[in-house]
C-alpha positions in Angstrom: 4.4 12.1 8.5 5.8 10.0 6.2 4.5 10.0 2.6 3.3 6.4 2.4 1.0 7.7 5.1 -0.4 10.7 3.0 -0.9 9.2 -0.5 -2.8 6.1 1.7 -5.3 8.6 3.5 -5.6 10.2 0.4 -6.8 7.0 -1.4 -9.0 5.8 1.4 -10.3 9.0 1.7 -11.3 10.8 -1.4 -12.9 13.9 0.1 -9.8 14.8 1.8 -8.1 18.1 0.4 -5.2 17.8 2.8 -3.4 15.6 5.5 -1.5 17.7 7.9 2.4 16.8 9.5 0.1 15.1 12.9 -1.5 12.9 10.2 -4.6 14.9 10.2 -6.9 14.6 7.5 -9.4 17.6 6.5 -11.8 17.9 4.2 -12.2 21.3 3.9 -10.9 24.6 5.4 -11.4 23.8 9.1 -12.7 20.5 9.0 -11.4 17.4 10.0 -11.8 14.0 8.7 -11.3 11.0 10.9 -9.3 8.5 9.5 -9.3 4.9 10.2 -5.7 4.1 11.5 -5.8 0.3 11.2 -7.1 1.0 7.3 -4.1 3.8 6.7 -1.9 1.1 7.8 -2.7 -1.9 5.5 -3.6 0.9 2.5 -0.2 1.5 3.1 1.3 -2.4 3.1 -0.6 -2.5 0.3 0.8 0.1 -1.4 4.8 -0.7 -0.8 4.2 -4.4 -2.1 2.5 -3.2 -5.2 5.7 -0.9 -6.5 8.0 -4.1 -5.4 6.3 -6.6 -7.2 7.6 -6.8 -11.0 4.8 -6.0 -13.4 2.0 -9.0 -14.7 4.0 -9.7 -18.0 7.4 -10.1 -16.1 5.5 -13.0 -13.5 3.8 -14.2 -16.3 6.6 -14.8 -18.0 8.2 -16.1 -14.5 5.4 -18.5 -14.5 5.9 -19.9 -17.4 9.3 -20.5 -17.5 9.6 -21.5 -13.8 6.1 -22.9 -12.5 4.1 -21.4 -10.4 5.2 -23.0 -7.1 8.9 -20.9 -7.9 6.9 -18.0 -8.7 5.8 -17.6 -5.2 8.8 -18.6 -3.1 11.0 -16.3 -5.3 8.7 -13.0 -6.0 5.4 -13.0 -3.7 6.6 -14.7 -0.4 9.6 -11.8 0.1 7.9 -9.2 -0.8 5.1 -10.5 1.9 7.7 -11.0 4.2 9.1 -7.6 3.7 6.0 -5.7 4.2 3.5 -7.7 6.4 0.1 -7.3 6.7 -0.3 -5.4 10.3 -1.9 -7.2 13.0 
């Protein structure tokens, strides 16, 4: 399993001790958890596109100096394009 799913099932899920190699979630020794696999899966689009976006002062900045219209074709639309919300 790859990382990206374990620190999402972690977030949705904040009673979860543990997520297995299967993607098995438990919340305590011997107990599973059952984890919503459409919500693991945006959690996790989510996640990539927050660490590839630059941080707020940097697309302020952007902004500023560029407009917002530029701001969004340059920054947000690739990083939507390169992780998509699943359907």
């Amino acid at each position: 399993m790859a990382h990206a799913d374990k620190e999402a099932i972690m977030i949705l899920y904040p009673d979860v001790l543990d997520v297995d190699a299967d993607g098995k979630a438990w919340i305590s020794s011997g107990v599973e958890q059952t984890v919503d696999a459409d919500a693991v899966a945006l959690k996790k689009v989510q996640l990539s596109r927050k660490n590839e976006y630059p941080d707020w002062g940097t697309q302020l900045d952007y902004i500023y100096h560029n407009g917002v219209d530029k701001w969004k074709t340059d920054i947000v639309d690739p990083v939507k394009a390169k992780y998509p919300k699943p359907s």
